[in-house]
C-alpha positions as CSV (number, residue, x, y, z in Angstrom):
1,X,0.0,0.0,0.0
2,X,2.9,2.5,0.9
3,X,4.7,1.7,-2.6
4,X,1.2,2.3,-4.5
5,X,0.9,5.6,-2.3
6,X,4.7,6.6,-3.1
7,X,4.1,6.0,-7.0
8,X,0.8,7.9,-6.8
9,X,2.5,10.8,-5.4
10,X,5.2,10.7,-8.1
11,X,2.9,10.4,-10.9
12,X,1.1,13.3,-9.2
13,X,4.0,15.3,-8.8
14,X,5.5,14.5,-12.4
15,X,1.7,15.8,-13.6
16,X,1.9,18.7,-11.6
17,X,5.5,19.8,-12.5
18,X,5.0,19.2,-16.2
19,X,1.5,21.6,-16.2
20,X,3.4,24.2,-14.3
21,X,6.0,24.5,-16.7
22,X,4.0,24.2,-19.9
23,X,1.7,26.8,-18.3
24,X,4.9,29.0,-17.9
25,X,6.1,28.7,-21.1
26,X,3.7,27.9,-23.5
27,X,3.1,30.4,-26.0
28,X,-0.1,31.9,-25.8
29,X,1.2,33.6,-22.2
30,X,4.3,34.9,-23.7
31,X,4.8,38.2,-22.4
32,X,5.3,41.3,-24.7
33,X,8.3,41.4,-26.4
34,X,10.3,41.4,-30.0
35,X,7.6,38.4,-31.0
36,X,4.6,40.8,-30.6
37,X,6.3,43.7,-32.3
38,X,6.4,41.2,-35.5
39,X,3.0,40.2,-34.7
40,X,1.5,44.2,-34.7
41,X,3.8,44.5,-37.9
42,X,1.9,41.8,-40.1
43,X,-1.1,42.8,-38.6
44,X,-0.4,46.6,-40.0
45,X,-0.8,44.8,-43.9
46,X,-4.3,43.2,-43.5
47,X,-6.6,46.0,-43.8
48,X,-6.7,47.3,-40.5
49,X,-6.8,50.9,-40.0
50,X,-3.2,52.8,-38.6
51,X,-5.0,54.2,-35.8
52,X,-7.0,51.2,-34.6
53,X,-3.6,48.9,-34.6
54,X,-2.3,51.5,-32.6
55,X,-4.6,51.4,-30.0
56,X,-5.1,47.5,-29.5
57,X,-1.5,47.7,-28.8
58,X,-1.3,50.1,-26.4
59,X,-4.1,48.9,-24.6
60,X,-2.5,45.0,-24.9
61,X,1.0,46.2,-23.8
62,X,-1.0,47.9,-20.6
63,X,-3.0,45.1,-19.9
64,X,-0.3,42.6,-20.3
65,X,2.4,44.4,-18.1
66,X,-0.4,44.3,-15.3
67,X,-0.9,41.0,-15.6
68,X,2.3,39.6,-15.9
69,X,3.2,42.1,-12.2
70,X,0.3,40.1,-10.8
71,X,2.3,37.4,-11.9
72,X,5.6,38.9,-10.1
73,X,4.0,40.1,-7.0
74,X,1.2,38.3,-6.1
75,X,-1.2,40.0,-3.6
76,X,-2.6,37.1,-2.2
77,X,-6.2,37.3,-3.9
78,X,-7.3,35.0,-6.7
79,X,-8.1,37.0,-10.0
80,X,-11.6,36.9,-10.6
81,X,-12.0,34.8,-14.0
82,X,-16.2,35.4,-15.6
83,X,-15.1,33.0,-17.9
84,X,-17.1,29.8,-17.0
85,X,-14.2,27.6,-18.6
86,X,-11.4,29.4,-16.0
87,X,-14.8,29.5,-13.1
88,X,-13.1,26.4,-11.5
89,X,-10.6,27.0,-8.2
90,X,-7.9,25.2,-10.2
91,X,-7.6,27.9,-12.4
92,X,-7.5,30.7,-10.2
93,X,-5.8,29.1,-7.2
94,X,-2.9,28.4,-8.8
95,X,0.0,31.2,-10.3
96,X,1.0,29.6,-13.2
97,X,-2.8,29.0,-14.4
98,X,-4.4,31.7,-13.1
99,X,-1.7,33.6,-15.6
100,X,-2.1,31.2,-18.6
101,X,-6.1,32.2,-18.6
102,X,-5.7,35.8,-17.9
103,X,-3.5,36.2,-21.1
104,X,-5.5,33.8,-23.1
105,X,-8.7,35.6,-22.5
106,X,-6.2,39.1,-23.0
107,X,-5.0,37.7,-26.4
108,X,-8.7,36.3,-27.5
109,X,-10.2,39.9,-26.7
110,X,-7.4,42.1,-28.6
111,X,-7.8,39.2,-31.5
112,X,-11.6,39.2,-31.9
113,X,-11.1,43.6,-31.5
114,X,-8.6,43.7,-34.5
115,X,-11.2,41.3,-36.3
116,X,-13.6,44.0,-35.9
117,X,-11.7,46.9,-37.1
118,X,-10.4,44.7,-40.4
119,X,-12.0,47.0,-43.1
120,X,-13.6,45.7,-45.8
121,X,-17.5,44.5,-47.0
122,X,-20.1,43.2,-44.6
123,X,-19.6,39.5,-45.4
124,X,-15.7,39.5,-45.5
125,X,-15.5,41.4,-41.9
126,X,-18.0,38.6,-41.2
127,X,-16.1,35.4,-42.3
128,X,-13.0,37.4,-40.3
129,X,-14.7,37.6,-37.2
130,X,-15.9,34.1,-37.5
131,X,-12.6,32.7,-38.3
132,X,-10.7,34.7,-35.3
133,X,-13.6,33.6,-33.0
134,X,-13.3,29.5,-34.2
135,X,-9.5,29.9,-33.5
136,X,-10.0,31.5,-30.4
137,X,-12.1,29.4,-29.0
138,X,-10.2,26.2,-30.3
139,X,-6.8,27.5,-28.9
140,X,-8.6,28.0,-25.2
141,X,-5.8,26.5,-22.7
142,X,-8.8,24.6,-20.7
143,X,-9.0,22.0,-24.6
144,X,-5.5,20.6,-23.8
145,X,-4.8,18.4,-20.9
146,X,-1.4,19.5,-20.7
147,X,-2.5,22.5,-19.8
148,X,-5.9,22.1,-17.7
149,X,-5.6,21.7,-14.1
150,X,-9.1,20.4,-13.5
151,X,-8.6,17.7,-16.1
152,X,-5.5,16.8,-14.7
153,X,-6.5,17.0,-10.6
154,X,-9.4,14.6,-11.8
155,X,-6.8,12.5,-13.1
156,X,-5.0,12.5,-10.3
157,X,-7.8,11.7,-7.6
158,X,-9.1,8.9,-10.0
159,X,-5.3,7.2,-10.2
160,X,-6.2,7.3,-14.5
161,X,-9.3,6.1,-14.6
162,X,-11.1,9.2,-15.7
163,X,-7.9,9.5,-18.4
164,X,-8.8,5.9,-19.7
165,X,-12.7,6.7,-19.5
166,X,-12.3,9.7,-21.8
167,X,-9.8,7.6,-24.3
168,X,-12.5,5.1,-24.4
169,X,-15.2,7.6,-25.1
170,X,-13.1,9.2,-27.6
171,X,-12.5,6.3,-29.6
172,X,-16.8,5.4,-29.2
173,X,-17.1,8.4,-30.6
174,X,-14.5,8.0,-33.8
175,X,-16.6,4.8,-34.3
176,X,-19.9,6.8,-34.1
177,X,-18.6,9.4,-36.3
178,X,-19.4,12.1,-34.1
179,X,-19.0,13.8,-30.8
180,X,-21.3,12.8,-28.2
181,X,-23.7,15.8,-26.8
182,X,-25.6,13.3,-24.1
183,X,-25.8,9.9,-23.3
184,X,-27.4,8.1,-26.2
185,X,-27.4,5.1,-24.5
186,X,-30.4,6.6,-22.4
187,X,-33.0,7.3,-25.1
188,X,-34.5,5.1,-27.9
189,X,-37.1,6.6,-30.2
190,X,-40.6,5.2,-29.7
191,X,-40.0,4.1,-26.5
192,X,-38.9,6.8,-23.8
193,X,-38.8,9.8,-26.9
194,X,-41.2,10.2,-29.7
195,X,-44.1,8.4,-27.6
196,X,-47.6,10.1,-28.3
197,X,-49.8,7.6,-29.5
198,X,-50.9,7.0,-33.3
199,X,-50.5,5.7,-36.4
200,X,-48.4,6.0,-40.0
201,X,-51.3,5.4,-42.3
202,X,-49.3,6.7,-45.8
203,X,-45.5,6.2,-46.8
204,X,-44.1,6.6,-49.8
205,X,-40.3,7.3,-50.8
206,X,-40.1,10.5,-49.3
207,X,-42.0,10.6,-46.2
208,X,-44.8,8.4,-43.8
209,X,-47.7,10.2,-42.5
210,X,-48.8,10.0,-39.1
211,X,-52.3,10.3,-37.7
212,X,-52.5,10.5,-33.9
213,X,-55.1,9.7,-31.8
214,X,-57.5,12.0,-30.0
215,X,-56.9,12.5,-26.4
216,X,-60.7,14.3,-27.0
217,X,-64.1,12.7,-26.9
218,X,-64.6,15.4,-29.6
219,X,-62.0,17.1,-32.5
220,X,-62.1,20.3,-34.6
221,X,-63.7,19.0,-37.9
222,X,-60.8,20.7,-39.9
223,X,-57.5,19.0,-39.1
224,X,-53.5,19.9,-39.0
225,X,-50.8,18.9,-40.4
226,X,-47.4,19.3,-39.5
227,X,-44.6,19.9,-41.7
228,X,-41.5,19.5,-40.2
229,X,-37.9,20.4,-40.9
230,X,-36.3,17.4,-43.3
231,X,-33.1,18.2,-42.0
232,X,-33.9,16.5,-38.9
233,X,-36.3,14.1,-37.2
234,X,-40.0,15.4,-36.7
235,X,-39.7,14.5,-32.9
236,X,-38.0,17.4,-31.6
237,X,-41.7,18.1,-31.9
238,X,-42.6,15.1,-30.0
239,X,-39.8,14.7,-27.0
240,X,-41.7,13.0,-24.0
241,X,-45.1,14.1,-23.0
242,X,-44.8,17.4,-21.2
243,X,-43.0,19.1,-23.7
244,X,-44.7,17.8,-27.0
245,X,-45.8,20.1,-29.1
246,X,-47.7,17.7,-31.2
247,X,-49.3,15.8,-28.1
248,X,-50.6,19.7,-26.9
249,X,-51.8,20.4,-30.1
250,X,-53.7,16.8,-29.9
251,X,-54.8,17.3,-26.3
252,X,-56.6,20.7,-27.4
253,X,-59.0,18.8,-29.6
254,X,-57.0,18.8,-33.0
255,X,-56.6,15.6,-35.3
256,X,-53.1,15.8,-36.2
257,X,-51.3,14.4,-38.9
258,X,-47.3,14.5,-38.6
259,X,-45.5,14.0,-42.1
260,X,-42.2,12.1,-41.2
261,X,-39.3,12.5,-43.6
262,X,-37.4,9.4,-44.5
263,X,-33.7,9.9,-44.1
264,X,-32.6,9.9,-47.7
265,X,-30.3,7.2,-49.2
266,X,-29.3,6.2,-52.6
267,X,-32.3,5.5,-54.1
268,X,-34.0,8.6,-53.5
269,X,-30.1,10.8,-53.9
270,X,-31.3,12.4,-57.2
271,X,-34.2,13.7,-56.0
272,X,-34.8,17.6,-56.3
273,X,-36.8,20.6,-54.4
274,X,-39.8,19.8,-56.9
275,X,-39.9,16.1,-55.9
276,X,-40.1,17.2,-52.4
277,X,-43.0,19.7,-53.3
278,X,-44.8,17.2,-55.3
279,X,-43.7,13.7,-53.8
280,X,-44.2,14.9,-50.6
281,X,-46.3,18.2,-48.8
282,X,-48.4,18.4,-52.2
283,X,-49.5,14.6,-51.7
284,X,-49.7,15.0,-47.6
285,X,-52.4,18.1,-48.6
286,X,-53.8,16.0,-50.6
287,X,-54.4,12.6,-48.2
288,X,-55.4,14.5,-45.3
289,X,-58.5,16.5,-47.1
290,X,-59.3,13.1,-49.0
291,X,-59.2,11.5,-45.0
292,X,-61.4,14.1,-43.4
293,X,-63.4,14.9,-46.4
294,X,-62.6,18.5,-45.1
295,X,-61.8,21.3,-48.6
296,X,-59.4,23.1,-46.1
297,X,-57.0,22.0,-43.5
298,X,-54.4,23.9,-41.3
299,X,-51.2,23.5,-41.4
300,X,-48.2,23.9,-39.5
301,X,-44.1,24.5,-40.9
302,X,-41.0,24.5,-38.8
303,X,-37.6,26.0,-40.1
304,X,-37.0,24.8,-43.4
305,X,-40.4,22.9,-43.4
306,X,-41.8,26.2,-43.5
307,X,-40.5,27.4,-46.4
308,X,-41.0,24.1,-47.9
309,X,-44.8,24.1,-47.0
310,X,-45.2,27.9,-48.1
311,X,-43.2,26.9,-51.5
312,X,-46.1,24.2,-51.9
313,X,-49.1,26.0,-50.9
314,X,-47.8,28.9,-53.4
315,X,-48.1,26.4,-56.2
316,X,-51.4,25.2,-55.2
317,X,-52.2,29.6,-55.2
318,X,-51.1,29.1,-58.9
319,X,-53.2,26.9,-59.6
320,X,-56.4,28.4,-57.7
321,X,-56.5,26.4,-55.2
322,X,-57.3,27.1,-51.3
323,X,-56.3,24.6,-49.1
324,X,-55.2,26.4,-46.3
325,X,-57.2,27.2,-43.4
326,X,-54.8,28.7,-41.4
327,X,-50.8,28.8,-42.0
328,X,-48.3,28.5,-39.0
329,X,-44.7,28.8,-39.6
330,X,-42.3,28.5,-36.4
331,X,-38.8,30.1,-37.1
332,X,-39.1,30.2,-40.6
333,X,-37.6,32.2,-44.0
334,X,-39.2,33.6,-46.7
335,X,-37.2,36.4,-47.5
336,X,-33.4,35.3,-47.0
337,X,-32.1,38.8,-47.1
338,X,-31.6,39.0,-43.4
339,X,-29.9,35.3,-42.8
340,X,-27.2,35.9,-40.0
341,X,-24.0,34.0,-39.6
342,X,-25.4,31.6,-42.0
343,X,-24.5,33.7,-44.6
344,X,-20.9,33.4,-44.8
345,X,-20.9,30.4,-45.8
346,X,-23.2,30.6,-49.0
347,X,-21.5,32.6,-52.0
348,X,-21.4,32.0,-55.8
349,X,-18.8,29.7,-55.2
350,X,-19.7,27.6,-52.4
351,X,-22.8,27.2,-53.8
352,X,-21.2,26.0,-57.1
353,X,-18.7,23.4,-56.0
354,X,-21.9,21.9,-54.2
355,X,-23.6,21.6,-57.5
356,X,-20.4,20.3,-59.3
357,X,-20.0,17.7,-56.4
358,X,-23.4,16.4,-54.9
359,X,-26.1,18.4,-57.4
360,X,-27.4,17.4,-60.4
361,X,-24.5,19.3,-62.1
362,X,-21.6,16.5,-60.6
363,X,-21.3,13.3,-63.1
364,X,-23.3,11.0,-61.6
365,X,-26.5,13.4,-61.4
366,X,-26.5,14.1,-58.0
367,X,-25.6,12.3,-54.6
368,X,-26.3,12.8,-51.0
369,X,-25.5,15.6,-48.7
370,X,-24.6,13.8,-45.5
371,X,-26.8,14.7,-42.2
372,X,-23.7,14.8,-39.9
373,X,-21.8,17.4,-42.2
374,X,-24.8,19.8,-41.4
375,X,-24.9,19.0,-38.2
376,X,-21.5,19.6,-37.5
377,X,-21.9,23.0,-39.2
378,X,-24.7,23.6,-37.0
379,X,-22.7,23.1,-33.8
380,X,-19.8,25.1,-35.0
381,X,-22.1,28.0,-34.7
382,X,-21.9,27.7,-30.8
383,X,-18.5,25.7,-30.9
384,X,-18.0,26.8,-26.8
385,X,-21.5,25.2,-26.0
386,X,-21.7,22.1,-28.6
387,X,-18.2,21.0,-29.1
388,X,-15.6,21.9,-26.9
389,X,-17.4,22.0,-24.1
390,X,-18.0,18.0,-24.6
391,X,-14.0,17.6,-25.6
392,X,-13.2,18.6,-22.3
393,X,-15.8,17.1,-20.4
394,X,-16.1,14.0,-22.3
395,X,-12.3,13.4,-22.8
396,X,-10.2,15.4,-20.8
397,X,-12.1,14.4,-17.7
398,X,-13.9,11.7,-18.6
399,X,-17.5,12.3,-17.9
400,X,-20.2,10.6,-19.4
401,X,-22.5,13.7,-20.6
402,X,-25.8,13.3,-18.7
403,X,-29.4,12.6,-20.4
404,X,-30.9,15.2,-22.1
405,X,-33.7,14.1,-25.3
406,X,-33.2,17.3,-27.0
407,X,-29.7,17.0,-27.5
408,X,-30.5,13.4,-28.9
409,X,-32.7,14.5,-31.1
410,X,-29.7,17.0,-32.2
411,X,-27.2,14.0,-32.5
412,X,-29.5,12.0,-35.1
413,X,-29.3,13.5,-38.1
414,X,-30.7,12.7,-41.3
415,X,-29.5,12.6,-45.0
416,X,-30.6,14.9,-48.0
417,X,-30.9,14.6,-51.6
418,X,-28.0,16.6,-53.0
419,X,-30.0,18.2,-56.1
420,X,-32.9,19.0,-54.0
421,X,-30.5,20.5,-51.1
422,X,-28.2,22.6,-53.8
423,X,-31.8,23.9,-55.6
424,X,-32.1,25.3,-52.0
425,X,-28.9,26.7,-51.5
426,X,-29.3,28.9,-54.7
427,X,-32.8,30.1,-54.9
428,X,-33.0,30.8,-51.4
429,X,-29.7,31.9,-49.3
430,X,-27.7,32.8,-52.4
431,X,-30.2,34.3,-54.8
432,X,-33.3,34.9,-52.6
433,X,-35.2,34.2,-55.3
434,X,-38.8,32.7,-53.3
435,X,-39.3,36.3,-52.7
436,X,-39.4,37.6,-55.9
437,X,-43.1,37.3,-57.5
438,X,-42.7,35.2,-60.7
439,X,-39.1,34.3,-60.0
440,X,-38.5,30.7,-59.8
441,X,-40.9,28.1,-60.8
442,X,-41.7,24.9,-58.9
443,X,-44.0,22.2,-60.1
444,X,-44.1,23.6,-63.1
445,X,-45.6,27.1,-61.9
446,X,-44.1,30.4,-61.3
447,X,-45.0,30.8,-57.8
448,X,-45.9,34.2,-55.4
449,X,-45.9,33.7,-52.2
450,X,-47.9,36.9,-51.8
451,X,-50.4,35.2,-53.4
452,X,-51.0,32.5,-50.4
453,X,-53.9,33.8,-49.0
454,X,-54.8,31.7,-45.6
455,X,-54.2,33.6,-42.4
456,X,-50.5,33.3,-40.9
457,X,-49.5,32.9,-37.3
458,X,-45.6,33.8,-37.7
459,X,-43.1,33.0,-34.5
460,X,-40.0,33.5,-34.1
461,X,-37.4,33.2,-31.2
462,X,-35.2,36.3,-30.2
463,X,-31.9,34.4,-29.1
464,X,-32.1,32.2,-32.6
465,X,-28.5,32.1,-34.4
466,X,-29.7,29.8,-37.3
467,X,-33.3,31.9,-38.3
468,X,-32.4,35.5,-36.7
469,X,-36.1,36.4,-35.9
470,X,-35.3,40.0,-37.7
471,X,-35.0,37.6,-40.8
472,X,-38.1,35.4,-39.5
473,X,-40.3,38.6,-38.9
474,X,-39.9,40.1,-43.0
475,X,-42.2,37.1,-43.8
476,X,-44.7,39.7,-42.6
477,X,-43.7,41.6,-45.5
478,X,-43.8,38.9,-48.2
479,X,-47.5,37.4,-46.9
480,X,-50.4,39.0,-47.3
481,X,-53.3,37.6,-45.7
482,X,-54.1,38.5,-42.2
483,X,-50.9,38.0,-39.8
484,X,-50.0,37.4,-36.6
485,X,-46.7,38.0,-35.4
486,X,-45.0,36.7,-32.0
487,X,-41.6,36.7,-30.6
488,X,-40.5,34.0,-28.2
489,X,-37.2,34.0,-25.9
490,X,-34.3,31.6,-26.3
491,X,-33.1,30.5,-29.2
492,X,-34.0,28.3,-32.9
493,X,-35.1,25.1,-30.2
494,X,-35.6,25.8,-26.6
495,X,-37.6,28.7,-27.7
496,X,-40.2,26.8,-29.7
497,X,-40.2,23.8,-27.7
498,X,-41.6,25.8,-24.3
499,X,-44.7,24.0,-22.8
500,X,-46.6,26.0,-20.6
501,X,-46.6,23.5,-17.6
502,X,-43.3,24.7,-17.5
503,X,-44.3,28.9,-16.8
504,X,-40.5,29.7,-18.3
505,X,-39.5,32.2,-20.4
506,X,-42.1,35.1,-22.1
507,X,-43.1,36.0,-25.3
508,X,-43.9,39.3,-26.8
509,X,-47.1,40.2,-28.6
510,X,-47.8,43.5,-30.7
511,X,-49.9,46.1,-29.4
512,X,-52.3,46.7,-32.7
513,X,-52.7,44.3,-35.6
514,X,-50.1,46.3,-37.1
515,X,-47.0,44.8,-38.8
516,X,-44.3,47.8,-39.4
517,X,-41.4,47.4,-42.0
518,X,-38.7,47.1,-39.8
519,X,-38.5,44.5,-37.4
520,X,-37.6,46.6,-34.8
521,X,-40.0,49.3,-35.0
522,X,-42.7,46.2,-34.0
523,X,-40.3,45.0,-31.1
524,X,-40.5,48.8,-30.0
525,X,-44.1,48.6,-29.4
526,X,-44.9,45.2,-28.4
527,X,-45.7,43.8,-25.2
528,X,-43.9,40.8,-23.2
529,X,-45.5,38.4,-21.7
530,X,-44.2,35.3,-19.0
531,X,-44.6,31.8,-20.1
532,X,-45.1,29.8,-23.3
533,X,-46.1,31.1,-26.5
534,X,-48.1,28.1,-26.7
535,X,-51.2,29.2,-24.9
536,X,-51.5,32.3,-27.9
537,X,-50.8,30.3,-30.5
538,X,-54.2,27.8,-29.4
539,X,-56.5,30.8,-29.3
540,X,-55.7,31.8,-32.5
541,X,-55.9,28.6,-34.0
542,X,-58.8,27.4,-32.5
543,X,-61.4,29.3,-34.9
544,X,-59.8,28.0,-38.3
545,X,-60.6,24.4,-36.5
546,X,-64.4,24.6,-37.5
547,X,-66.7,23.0,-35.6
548,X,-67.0,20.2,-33.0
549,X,-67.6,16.7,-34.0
550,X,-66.8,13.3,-32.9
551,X,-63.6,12.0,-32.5
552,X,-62.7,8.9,-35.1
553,X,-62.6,5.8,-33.7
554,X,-60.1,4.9,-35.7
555,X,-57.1,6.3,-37.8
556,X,-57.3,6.9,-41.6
557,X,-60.2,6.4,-43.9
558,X,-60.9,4.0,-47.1
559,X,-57.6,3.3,-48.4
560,X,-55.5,4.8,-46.2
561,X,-55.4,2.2,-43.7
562,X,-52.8,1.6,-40.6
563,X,-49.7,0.6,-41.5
564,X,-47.8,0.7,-38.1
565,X,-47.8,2.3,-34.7
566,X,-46.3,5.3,-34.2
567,X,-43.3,6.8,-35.0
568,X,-43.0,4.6,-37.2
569,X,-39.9,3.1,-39.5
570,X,-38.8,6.3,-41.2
571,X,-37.8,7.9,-38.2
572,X,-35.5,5.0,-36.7
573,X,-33.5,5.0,-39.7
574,X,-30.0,6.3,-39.0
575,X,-28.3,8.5,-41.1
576,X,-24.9,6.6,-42.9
């Protein structure tokens, strides 16, 4: 026992020496000296105006010189660190580390400052910024074991073990293909996620429809159907019970039908944005009406389902048909003028390698765009929150990330058709062309979305990074029918997926029916109010519903027969 205890100690103290002097040398807390003055020199050639340069490097010099005396002559008191990476005792109890965050966090604010001052146009400062902010937050000390004393105090307590824990999650992960955001192991869909009762009573090769049952002795005779995003699964609207959006909407008297995309493979890899009109939301429409016998049905679009579902009820507009009863888009673009950080990525370039390589332009007519490459777009958005906050939890310390279905859903991605996905890309983020009256033509008709009459209950969420809700509020602009405008907290997930039980958050409301130009102007004169937009979103909807009549005993009608319980076998397909 007292050999084990001596070798503990040495491998402790061999840890702890080799942190301290990596954290005293390494060179992101170098202090200021002839390196720098080469630094500020480059610097000088890349646009950045004389007197801005000048500036930043007075002010770093200052700052620098009082850290590195803190350094020299300590006081006594621990630096206070706001950074919740640095938070932990480990970092500011000890010299060495304390140092090696202060001049990190120096060196990412004077960076991400000179980003800012670059001059140029909007986009390139924009793809700057981005760029200095994905290094900065990759090159954060706290990534690297060699340099994080939490990690490596963990390591020490555990003799290894969380060191061989976070190996072995690392190499689960390699074999997964991605990093893990929860514990996957907790969840499987259609048994503790996706749960609400129903049936898939339609599939074809682009999506399965699901009819739910009625949690209602009596339903609205006009029904909904739901159109979610095909980038991902439909059951972020559909997580467990308290927090389903589509058991809610069931539960206040509504027959629902759910359309559920099948994760696209080979077979279906040529398939293009008219296909998905057509094949899919046109044919939904279609079903449902044929079901309930009812001319008009509402209908329901989240993110890109939105624009898909407005895209298809524009054709129907051109060819005089009315099948809307109501139209409800959750964080949703019509006009793409306003996209946010999205739009670095998406120039004339970009957008044609994509068609040379997985659009109908590349030499085999078109293959698939892979679900995990967008997701891992997506989470490089908030790399600090999605990725390397896992890399050094899941790694470095070896934690096994706890539960959490919504970050489940957001690990199980889904596949698209690279024609259909690259059709996208152009008309809409590049060219913004769904906007423009006559502009592009889908199903064989030149389409106006102006010309989709149906009332429209628009939301949006005020923390969203993917659909800023200034972009999501111009659909006010593009619509014309009567409109209904509300703003939720939080961001493109959290903020739609906000059950009242819960009483978190707000949501603001305008004062008049009015619907201003600019997005702000509205936001000026609204009024906030706690809890769930949820409870708004049911009033309104609940006069488009019709009257009351019995609920059906059982799902479908005719034809359309049950296939299988719900969620069905789209939805537990995997993405490759």
């Amino acid at each position: 026992m007292a050999k084990r205890n001596e070798v503990r100690q040495a491998k402790a103290t061999t840890l702890q020496a080799s942190a301290d002097s990596l954290g005293a040398t390494t060179p992101i807390a170098a202090t200021p000296g002839a390196e720098l003055a080469e630094v500020w020199k480059s610097l000088a050639c890349v646009g950045l105006p004389a007197e801005a340069l000048a500036a930043a490097q007075g002010d770093y010099v200052a700052e620098a010189t009082a850290i590195w005396n803190r350094l020299l002559m300590p006081s006594g008191e621990a630096p206070v660190l706001s950074d919740r990476r640095f938070a932990s005792p480990d970092w500011t109890g000890h010299p060495s580390s304390a140092f090696l965050a202060e001049m990190y966090l120096l060196n990412a604010r004077t960076l991400l400052r000179l980003a800012k001052s670059v001059e140029g146009d909007a986009k390139t400062q924009a793809r700057i910024r981005f760029a200095v902010l994905q290094w900065i937050d990759a090159a954060a000390p706290s990534n690297f074991l060699a340099l994080n004393p939490e990690a490596q105090r963990k390591a020490i307590e555990t003799n290894g073990e969380s060191l061989l824990h976070g190996l072995t999650q690392l190499w689960n992960d390699a074999q997964r293909g991605h990093l893990s955001q929860t514990d996957e192991s907790a969840f499987e869909v259609g048994r503790n996620v996706a749960t609400t009762a129903g049936s898939v009573i339609f599939e074809n090769e682009y999506f399965q429809l699901l009819e739910y049952a009625p949690l209602t002795t009596k339903v609205y005779e006009r029904p909904m159907l739901f159109v979610p995003p095909c980038i991902n699964k439909f059951y972020i609207l559909d997580l467990q019970p308290e927090n389903s959006l589509i058991r809610h909407t069931v539960a206040e008297g509504h027959r629902v039908f759910v359309m559920s995309w099948k994760n696209a493979g080979e077979e279906i890899a040529q398939r293009s944005w008219d296909d998905y009109i057509d094949g899919a939301v046109l044919r939904a429409i279609e079903i449902v009406r044929e079901i309930t016998g009812q001319k008009q049905i509402n209908m329901l679009g989240f993110c890109i389902g939105g624009t898909i579902l407005a895209s298809a009820l524009a054709v129907l507009a051109a060819r005089g048909e009315r099948p809307a009863a109501s139209m409800t888009l959750l964080t949703t673009f019509l006009d793409f003028s306003e996209t946010g950080i999205l739009d670095i990525f998406i120039d004339e370039g970009s957008v044609r390698m994509r068609e040379m390589t997985i659009g109908a332009q590349s030499a085999g007519g078109g293959s698939l765009l892979k679900g995990q490459e967008l997701a891992t777009t997506f989470s490089f958005l908030r790399p600090n929150d999605l990725v390397w906050n896992y890399v050094v939890g899941n790694y470095l310390k070896g934690e096994t990330p706890p539960p959490f279905d919504l970050l489940y859903w957001n690990s199980d991605g889904t596949n698209l058709p690279g024609p259909m996905y690259c059709w996208y890309l152009r008309n809409t983020y590049l060219e913004n062309n769904l906007v423009v009256p006559g502009k592009v033509t889908i199903c064989g008709e030149k389409i106006d979305l102006g010309s989709i009459a149906a009332p429209s209950y628009l939301y949006a969420s005020r923390e969203d990074h993917i659909v800023p809700w200034q972009g999501a509020y111009r659909s006010t602009q593009v619509l014309k029918g009567k409109r209904r405008f509300v703003l939720g907290a939080s961001g493109h997930i959290a903020g739609v997926i906000n059950p009242p039980l819960k009483k978190k958050r707000s949501h603001w409301t305008g004062r008049s029916a009015a619907l201003p130009a600019s997005a702000e102007d509205w936001l000026a004169d609204a009024v906030e109010h706690p809890g769930s937009w949820w409870t708004d979103w049911s009033a309104w909807l609940a006069p488009f519903g019709g009257k009351q009549v019995a609920a059906p005993k059982k799902p479908g009608q005719g034809k359309y027969k049950a296939i299988e319980p719900t969620p069905g076998r789209y939805v537990k397909e995997k993405a490759a």
